[in-house]
C-alpha atoms as a printed R data frame, in Angstrom:
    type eleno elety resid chain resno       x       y       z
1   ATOM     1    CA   UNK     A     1 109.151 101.789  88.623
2   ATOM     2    CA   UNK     A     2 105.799 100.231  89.842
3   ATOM     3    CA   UNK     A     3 104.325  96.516  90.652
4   ATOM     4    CA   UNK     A     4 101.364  94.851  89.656
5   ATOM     5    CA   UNK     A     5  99.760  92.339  92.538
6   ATOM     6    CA   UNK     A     6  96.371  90.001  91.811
7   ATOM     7    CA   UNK     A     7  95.487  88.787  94.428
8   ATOM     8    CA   UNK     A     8  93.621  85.093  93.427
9   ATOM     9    CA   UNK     A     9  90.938  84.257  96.389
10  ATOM    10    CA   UNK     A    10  90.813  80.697  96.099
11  ATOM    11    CA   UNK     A    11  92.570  77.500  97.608
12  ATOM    12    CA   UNK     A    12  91.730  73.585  98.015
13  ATOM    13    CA   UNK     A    13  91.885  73.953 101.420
14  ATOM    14    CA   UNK     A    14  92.785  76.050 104.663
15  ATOM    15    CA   UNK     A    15  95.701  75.539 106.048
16  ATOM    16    CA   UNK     A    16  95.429  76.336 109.862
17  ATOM    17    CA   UNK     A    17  97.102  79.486 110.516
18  ATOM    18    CA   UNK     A    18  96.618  81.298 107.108
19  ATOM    19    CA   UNK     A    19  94.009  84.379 108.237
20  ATOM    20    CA   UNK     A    20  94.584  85.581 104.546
21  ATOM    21    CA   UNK     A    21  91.139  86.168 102.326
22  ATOM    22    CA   UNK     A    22  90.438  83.014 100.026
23  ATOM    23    CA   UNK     A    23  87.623  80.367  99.242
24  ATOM    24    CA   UNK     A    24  87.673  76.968  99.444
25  ATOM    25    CA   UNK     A    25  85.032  76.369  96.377
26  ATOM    26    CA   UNK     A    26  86.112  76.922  93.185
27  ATOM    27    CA   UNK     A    27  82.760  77.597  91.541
28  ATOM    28    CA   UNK     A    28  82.706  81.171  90.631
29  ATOM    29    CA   UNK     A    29  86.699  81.285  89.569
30  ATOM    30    CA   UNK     A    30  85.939  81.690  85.933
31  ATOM    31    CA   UNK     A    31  83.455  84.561  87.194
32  ATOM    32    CA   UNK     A    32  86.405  86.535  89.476
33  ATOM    33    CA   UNK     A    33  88.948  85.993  86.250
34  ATOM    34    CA   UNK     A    34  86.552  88.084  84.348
35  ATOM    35    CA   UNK     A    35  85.440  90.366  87.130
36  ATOM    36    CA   UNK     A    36  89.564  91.089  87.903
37  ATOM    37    CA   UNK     A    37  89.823  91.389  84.427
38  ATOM    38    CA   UNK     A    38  87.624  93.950  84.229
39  ATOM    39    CA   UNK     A    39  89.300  95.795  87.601
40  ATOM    40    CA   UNK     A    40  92.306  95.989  85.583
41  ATOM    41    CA   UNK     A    41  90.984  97.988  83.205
42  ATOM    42    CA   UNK     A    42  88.926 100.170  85.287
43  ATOM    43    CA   UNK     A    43  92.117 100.826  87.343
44  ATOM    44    CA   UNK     A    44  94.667 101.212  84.551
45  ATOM    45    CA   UNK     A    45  95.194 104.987  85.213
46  ATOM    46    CA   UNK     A    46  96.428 104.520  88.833
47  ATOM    47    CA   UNK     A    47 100.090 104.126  88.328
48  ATOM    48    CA   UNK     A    48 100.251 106.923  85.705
49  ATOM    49    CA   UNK     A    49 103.467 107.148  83.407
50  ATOM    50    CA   UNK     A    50 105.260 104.767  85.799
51  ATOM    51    CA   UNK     A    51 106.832 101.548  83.762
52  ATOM    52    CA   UNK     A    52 105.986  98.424  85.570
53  ATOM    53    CA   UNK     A    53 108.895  96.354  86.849
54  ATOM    54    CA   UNK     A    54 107.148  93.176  88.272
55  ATOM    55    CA   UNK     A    55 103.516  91.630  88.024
56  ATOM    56    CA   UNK     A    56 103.189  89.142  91.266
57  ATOM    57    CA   UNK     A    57 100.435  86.312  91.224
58  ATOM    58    CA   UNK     A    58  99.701  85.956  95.487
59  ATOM    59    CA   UNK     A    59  96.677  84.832  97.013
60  ATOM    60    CA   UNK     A    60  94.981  82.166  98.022
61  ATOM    61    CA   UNK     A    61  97.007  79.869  95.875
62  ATOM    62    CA   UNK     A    62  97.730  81.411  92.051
63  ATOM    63    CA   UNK     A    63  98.761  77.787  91.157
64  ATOM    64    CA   UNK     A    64  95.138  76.869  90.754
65  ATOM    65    CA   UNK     A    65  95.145  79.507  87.561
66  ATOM    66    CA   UNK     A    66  94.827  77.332  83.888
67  ATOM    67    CA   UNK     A    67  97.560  78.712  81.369
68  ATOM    68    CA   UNK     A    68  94.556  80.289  79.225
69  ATOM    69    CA   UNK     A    69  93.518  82.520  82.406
70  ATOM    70    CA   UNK     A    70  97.159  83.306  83.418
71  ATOM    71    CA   UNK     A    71  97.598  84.583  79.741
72  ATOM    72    CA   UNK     A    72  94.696  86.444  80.380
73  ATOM    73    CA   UNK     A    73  96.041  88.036  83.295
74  ATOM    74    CA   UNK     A    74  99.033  88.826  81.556
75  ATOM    75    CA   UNK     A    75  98.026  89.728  78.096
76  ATOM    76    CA   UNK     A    76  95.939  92.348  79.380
77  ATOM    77    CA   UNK     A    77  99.141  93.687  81.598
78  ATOM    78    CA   UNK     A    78 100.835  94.780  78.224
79  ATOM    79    CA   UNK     A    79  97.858  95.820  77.045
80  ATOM    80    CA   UNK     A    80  97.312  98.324  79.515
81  ATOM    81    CA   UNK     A    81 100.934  99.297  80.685
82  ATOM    82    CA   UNK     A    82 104.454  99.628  79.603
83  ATOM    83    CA   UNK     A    83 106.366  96.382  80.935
84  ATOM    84    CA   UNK     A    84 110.078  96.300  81.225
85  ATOM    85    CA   UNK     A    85 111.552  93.998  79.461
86  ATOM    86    CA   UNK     A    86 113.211  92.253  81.609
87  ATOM    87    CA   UNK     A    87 110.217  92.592  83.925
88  ATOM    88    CA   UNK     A    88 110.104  90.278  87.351
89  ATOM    89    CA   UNK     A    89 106.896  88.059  86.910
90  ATOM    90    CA   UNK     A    90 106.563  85.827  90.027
91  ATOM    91    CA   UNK     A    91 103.917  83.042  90.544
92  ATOM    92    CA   UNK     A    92 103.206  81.350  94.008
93  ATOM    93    CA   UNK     A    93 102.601  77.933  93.671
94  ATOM    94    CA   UNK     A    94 101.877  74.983  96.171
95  ATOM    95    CA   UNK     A    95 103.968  71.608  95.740
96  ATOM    96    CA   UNK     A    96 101.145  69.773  94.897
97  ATOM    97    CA   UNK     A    97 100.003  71.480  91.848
98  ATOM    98    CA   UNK     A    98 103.687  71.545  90.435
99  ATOM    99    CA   UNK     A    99 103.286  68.704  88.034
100 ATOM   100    CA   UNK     A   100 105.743  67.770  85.621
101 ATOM   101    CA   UNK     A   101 102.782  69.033  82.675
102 ATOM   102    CA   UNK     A   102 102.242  72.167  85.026
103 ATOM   103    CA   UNK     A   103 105.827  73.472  85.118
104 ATOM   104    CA   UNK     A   104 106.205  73.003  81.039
105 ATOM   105    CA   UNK     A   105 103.333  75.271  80.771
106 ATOM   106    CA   UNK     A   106 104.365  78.044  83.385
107 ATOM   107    CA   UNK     A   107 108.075  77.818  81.372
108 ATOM   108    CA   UNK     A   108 106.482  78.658  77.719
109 ATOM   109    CA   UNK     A   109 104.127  81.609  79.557
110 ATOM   110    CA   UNK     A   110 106.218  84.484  80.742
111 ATOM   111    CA   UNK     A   111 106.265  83.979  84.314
112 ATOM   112    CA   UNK     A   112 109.953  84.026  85.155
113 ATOM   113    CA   UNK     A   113 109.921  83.451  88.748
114 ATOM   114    CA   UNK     A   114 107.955  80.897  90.848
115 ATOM   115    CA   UNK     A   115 107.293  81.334  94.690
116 ATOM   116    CA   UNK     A   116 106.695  77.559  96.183
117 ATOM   117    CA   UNK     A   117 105.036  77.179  99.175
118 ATOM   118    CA   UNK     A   118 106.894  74.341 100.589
119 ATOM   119    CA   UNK     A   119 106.754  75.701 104.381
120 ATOM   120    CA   UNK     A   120 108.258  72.525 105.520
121 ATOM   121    CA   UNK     A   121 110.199  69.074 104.695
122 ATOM   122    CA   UNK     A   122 108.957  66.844 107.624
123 ATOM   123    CA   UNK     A   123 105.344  64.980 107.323
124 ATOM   124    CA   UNK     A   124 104.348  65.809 111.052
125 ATOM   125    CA   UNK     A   125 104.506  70.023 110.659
126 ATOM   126    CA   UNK     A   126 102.694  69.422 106.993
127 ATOM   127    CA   UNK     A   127 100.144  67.947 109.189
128 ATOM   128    CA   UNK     A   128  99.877  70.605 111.565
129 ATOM   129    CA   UNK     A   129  99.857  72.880 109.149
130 ATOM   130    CA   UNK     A   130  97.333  71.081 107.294
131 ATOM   131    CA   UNK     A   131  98.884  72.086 104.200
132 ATOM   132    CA   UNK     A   132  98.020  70.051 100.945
133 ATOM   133    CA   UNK     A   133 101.084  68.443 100.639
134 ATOM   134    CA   UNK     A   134 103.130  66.096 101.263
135 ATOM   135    CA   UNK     A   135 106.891  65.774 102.013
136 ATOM   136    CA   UNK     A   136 108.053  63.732  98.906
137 ATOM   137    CA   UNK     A   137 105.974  66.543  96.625
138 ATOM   138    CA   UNK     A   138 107.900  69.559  98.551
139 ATOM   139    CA   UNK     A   139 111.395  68.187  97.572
140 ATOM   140    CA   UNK     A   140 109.874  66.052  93.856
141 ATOM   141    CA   UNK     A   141 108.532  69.906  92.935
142 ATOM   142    CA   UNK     A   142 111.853  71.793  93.479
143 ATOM   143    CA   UNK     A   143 113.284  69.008  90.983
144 ATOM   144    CA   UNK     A   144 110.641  69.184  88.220
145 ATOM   145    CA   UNK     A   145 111.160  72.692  88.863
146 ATOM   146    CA   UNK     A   146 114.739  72.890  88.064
147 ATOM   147    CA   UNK     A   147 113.790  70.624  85.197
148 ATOM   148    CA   UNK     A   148 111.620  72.141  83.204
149 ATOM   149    CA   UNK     A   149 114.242  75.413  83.254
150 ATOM   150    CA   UNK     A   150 113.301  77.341  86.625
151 ATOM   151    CA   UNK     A   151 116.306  79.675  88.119
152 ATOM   152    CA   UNK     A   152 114.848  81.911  89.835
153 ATOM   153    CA   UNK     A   153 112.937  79.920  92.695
154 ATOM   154    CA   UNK     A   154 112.068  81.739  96.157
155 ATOM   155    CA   UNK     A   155 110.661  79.055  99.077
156 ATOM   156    CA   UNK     A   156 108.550  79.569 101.911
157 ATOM   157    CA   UNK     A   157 109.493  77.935 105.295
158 ATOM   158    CA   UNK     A   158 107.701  78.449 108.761
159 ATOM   159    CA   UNK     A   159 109.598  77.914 111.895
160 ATOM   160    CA   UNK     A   160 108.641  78.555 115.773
161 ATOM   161    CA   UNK     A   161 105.858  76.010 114.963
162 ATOM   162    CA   UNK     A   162 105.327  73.195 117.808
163 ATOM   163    CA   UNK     A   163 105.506  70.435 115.899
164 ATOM   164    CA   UNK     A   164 109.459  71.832 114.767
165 ATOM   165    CA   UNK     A   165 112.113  70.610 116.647
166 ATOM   166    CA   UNK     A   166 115.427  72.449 116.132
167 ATOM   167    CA   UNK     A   167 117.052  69.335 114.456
168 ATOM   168    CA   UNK     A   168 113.847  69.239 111.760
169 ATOM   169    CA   UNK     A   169 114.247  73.229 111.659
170 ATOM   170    CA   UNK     A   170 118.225  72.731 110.850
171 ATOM   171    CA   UNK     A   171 117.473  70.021 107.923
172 ATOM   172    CA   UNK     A   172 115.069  71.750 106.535
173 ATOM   173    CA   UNK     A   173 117.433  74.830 105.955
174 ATOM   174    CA   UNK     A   174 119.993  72.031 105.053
175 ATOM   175    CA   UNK     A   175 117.534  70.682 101.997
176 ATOM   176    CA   UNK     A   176 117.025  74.142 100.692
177 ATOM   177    CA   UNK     A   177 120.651  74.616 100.420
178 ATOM   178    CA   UNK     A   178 121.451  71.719  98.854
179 ATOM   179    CA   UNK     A   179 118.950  72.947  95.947
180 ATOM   180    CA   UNK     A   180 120.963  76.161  96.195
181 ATOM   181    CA   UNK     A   181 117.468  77.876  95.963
182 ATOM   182    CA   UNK     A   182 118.567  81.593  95.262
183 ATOM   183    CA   UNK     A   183 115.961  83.290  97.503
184 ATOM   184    CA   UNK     A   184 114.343  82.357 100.384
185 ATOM   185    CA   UNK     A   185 111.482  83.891 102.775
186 ATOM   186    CA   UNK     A   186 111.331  82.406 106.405
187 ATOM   187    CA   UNK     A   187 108.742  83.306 108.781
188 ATOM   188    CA   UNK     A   188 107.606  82.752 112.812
189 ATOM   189    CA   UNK     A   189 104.270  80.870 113.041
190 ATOM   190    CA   UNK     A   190 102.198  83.581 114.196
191 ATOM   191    CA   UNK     A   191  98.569  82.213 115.975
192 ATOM   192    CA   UNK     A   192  95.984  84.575 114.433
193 ATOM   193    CA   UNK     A   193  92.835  84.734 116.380
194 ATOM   194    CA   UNK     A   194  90.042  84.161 113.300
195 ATOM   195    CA   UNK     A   195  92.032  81.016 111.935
196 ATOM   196    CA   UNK     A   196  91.911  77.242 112.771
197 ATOM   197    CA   UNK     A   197  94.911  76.989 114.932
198 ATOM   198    CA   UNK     A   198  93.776  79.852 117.065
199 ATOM   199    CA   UNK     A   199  90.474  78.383 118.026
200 ATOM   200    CA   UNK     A   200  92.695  75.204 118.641
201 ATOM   201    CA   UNK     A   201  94.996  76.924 120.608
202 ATOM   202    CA   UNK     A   202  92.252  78.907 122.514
203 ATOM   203    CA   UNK     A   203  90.649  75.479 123.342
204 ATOM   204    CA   UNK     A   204  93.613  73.475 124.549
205 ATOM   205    CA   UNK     A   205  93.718  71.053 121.443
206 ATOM   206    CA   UNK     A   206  97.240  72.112 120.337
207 ATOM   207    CA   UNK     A   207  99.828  74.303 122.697
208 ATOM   208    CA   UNK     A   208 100.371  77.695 121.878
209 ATOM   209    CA   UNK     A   209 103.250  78.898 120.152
210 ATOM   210    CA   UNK     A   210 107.168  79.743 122.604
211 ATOM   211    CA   UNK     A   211 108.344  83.088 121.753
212 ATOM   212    CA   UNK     A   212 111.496  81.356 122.787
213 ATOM   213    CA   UNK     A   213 111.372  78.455 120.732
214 ATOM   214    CA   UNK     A   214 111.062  80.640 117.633
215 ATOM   215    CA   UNK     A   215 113.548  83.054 118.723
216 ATOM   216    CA   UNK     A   216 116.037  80.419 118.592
217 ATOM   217    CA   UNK     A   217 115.447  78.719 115.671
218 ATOM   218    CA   UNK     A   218 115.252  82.447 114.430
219 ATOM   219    CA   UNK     A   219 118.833  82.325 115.758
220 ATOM   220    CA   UNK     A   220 119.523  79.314 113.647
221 ATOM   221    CA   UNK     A   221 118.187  80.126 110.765
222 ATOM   222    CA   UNK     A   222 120.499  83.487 110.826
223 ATOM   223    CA   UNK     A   223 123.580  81.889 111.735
224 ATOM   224    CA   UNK     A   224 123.001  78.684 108.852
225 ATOM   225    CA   UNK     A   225 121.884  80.923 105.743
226 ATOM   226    CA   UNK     A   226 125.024  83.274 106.613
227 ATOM   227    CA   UNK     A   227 127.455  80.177 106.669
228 ATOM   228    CA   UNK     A   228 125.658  79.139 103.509
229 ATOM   229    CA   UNK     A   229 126.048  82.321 101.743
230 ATOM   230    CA   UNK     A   230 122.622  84.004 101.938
231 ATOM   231    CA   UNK     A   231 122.322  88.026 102.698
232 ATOM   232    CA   UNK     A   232 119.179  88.772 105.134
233 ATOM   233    CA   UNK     A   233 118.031  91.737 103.095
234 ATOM   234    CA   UNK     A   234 114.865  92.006 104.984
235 ATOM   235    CA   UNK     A   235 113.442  90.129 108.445
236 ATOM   236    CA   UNK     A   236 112.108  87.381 106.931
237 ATOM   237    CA   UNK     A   237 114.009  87.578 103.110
238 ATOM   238    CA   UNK     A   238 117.441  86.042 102.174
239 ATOM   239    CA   UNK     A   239 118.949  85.736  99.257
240 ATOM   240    CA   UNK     A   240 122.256  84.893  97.428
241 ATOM   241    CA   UNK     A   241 124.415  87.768  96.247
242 ATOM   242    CA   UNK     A   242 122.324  90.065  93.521
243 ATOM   243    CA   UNK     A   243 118.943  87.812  93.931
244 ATOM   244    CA   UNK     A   244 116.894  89.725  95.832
245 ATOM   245    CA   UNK     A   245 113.115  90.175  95.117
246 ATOM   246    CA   UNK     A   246 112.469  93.054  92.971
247 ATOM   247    CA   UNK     A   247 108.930  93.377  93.492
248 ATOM   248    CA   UNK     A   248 108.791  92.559  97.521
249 ATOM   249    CA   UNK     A   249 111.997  94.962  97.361
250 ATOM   250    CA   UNK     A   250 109.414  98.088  95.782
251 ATOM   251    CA   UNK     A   251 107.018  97.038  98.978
252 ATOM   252    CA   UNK     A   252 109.725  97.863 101.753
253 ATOM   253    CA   UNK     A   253 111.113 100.889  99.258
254 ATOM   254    CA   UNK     A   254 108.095 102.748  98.967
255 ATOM   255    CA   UNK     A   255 107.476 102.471  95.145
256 ATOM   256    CA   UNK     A   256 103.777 102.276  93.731
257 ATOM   257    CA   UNK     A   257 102.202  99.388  93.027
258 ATOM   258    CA   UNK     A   258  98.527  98.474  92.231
259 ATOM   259    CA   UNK     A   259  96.521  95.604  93.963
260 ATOM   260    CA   UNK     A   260  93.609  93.385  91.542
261 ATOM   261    CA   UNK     A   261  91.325  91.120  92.963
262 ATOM   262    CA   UNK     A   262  89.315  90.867  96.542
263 ATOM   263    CA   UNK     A   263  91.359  92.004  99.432
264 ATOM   264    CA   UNK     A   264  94.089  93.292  97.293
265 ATOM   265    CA   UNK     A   265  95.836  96.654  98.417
266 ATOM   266    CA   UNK     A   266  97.516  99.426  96.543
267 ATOM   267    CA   UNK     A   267  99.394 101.744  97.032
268 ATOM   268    CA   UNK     A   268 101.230 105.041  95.356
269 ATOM   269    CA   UNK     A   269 102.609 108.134  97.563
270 ATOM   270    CA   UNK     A   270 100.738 109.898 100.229
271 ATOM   271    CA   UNK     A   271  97.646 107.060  99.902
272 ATOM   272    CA   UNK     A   272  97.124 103.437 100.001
273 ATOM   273    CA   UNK     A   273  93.732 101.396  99.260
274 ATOM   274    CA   UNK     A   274  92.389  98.025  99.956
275 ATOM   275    CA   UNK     A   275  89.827  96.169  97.991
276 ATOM   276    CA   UNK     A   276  86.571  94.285 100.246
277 ATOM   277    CA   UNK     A   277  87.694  91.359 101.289
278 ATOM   278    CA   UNK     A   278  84.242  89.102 100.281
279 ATOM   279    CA   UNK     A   279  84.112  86.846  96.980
280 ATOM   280    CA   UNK     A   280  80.642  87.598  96.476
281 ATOM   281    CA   UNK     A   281  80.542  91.278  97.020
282 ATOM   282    CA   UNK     A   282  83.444  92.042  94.656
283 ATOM   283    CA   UNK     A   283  81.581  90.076  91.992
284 ATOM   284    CA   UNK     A   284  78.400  92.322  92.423
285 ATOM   285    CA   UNK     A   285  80.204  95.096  92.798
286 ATOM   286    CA   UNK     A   286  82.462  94.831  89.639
287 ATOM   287    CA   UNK     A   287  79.085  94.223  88.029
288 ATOM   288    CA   UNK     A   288  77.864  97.429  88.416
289 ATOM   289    CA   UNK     A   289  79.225 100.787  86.197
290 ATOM   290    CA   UNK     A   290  82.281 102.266  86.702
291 ATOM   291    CA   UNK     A   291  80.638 105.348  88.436
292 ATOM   292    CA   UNK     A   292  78.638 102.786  91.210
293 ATOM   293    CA   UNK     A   293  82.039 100.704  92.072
294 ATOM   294    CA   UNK     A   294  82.860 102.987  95.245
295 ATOM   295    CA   UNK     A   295  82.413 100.356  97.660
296 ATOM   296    CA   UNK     A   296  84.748  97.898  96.240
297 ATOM   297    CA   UNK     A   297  87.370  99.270  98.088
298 ATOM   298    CA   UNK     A   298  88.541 101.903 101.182
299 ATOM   299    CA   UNK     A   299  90.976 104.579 101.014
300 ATOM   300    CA   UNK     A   300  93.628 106.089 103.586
301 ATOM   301    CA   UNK     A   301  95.034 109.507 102.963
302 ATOM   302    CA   UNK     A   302  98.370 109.290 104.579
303 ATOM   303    CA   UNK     A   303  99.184 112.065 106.944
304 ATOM   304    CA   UNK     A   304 102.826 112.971 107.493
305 ATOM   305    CA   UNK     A   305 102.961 111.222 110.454
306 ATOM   306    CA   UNK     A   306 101.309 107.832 108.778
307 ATOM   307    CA   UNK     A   307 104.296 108.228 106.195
308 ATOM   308    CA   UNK     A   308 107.076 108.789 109.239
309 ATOM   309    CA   UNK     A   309 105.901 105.947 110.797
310 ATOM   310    CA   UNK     A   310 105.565 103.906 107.638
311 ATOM   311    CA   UNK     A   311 108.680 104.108 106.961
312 ATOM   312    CA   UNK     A   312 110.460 103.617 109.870
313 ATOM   313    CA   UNK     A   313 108.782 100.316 109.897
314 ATOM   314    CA   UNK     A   314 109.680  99.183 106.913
315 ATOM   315    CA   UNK     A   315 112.871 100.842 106.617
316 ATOM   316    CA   UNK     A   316 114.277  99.185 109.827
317 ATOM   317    CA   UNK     A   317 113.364  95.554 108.413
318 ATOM   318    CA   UNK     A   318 115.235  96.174 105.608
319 ATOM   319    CA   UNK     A   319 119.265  96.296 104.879
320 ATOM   320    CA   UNK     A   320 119.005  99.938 103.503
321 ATOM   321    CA   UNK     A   321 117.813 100.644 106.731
322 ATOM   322    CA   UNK     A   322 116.276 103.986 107.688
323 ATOM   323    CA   UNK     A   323 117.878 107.521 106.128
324 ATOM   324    CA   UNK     A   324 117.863 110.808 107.540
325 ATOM   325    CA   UNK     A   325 117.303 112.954 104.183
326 ATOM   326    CA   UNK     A   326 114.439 110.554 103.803
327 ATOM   327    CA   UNK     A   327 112.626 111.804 106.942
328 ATOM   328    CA   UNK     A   328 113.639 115.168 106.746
329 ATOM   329    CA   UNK     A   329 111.283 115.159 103.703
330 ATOM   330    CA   UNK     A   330 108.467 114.619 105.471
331 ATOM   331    CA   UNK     A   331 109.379 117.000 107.970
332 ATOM   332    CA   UNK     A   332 112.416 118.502 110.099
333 ATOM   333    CA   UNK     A   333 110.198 118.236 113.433
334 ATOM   334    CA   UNK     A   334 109.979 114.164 112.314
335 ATOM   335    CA   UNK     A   335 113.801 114.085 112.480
336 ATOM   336    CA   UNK     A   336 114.217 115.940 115.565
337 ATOM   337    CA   UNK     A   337 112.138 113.085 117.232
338 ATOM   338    CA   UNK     A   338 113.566 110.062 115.557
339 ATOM   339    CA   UNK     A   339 117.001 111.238 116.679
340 ATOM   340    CA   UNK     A   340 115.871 111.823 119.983
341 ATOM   341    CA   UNK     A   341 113.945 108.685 120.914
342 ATOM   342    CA   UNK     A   342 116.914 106.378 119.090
343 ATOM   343    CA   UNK     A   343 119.464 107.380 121.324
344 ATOM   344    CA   UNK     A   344 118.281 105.070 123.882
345 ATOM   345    CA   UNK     A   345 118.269 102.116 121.080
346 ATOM   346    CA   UNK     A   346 121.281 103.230 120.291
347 ATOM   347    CA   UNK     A   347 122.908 103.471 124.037
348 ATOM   348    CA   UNK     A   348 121.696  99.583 123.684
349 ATOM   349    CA   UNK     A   349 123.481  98.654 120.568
350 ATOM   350    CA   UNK     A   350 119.923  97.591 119.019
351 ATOM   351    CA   UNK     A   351 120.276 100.875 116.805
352 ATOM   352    CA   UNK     A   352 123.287 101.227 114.754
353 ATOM   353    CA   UNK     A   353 124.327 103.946 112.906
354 ATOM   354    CA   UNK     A   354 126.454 105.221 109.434
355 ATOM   355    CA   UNK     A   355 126.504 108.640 109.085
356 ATOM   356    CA   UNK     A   356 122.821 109.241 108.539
357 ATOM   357    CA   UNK     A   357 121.654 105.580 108.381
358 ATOM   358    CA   UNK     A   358 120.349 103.621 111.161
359 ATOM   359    CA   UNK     A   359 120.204  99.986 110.937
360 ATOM   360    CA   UNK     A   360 118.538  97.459 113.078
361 ATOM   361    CA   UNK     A   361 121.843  95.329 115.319
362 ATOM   362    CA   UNK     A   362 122.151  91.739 113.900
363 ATOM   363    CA   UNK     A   363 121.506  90.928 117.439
364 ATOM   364    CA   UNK     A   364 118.534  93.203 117.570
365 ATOM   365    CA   UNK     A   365 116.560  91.876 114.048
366 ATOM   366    CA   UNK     A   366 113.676  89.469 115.872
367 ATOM   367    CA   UNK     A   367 112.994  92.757 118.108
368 ATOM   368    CA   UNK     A   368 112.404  95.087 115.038
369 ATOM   369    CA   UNK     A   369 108.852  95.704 115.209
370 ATOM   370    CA   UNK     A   370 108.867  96.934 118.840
371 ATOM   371    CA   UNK     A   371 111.987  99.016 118.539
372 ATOM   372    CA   UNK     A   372 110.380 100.607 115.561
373 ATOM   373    CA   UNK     A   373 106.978 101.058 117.562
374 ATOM   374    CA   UNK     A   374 109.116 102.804 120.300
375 ATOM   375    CA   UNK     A   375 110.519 105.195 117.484
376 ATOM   376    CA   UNK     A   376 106.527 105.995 116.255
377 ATOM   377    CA   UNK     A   377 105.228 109.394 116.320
């Protein structure tokens, strides 16, 4: 199996902590339909025989797409590939552009699955988010939603964030609930150094975010979507029994997928590439013949080691956790050091183990990405 991600570079405005590639001006979006269009087909050879699963609209803000240029998008998927029939096609999709209008034209396209980027219920984190939203469109767009014959709905929610207290972090899990969203994807606020909120938190204007303060609510959030029914699959991913995400699922699994658009990456085994990250460049690029398009992207040859560590990363966010047989692929001297440096984590009760699994503690899951950098090669 094998995903399909475009990445669309464009929103209405920046929220403060996103450090993700998009533009603000709309002018040229017609231009990168065309241009990502044309990627497509360039690119059509990368996954080889390998039936695609899901297609995933991210960005930037995929919302912003008119049904003629997601049909585009999609029409020229089937053109190009075999699609399973009963193939995951998710959309991410702000509140605000979730009209009534809007979600009767997503429901007669074949996007199956929307991705709302509700991050929050209360008016004063929308605010410090600077998000385009409000919080009577974050809950009026999960109705319309369920209206116009959505199911399969996955919500965004940020916690750790100043302006969320612990009661506001609690209701907003409580409102989710009570929409009995099937999939949800929770993360920290993380203070990225290029983005608004780090330049205000370098400067004083807002107060930087408590590794504390997000630990707990990280300790909330574990302990509410458990007593509400919700498997944490992954870190940040929760889902009711049997909804998981098939296409973030092929991410943490290690299947192929292929990235379209500026900044997109891709990836199939032993490499992974990333497209420039600049509007304008991609355009001029993708205007140039197939044998001149070199520069629109960078390529890593993965070394054994690069795929080791890989996968320990991802492995040990996930609830399939990290196998043995899997790393003895890549290489019996890989497994003698993985058992040797988890016995420590295990000693701990961080690392837990079934016959040749290890899995990340419960207790241990907001410390996974140093206990897997202390298992690197």
């Amino acid at each position: 199996m094998a995903g399909i991600y475009f990445h669309i570079p464009f929103c209405k405005q920046a929220c403060h902590y996103c450090n993700f590639h998009f533009s603000t001006s709309l002018r040229y979006k017609e231009d990168m339909v065309a241009a990502m269009l044309q990627e497509l087909d360039w690119r059509k050879g990368y996954l080889g025989t390998k039936r695609v699963d899901s297609i995933y609209f991210g960005g930037g803000t995929p919302s912003l797409l008119n049904e003629a240029e997601l049909m585009a998008f999609l029409s020229a998927v089937e053109q190009h590939f075999e699609v399973s029939p009963d193939a995951e096609i998710t959309l991410e999709a702000n509140p605000d552009d979730l009209s009534a209008e809007r979600l009767a034209a997503l429901a007669r396209s074949p996007v199956n699955r929307l991705s709302i980027g509700i991050q929050s219920f209360a008016e004063e984190d929308l605010r410090f988010f600077n998000r385009a939203h409000n919080a009577r469109e974050a809950e009026r767009c999960l109705d319309l939603a369920h209206s116009a014959g959505f199911e399969d709905l996955t919500v965004d929610l940020i916690y750790g964030a100043p302006s969320t207290s612990d009661a506001q972090w609690a209701d907003n899990l409580r409102k989710v609930f009570a929409y009995r969203i099937p999939h949800l994807s929770c993360y920290a606020l993380t203070v990225e150094p290029q983005t608004a909120l780090g330049h205000f938190v370098k400067n004083g204007k807002v107060p930087p975010v408590e590794e504390e303060h997000a630990a707990r609510q990280f300790e909330l959030l574990l302990e509410a979507t458990q007593a509400a029914g919700y498997e944490q699959y992954e870190i940040s991913n929760f889902a009711l029994p049997g909804r998981y995400a098939r296409h973030n699922s092929s991410y943490w699994k290690g299947e192929p997928y292929l990235g379209i658009g500026p900044s997109a990456h891709s990836f199939r085994p032993g490499s992974r590439q990333w497209n420039i990250a600049h509007n304008a460049k991609y355009l001029r690029i993708m205007q140039c013949p197939p044998e001149e398009r070199e520069a629109l992207y960078e390529r890593e040859e993965l070394q054994p080691a690069d795929q080791y560590n890989e996968y320990v990363m991802t492995g040990l966010r996930t609830k399939w956790g990290v196998s043995l047989a899997r790393i003895r692929e890549i290489g019996s001297s890989y497994e003698a050091h993985f058992l040797r440096e988890a016995q420590s984590y295990l000693a701990r009760e961080q690392l837990l183990q079934k016959e040749e699994t290890y899995y990340l503690a419960p207790s241990a899951r907001f410390l996974a990405d140093g206990i897997a950098a202390g298992l690197f090669w």
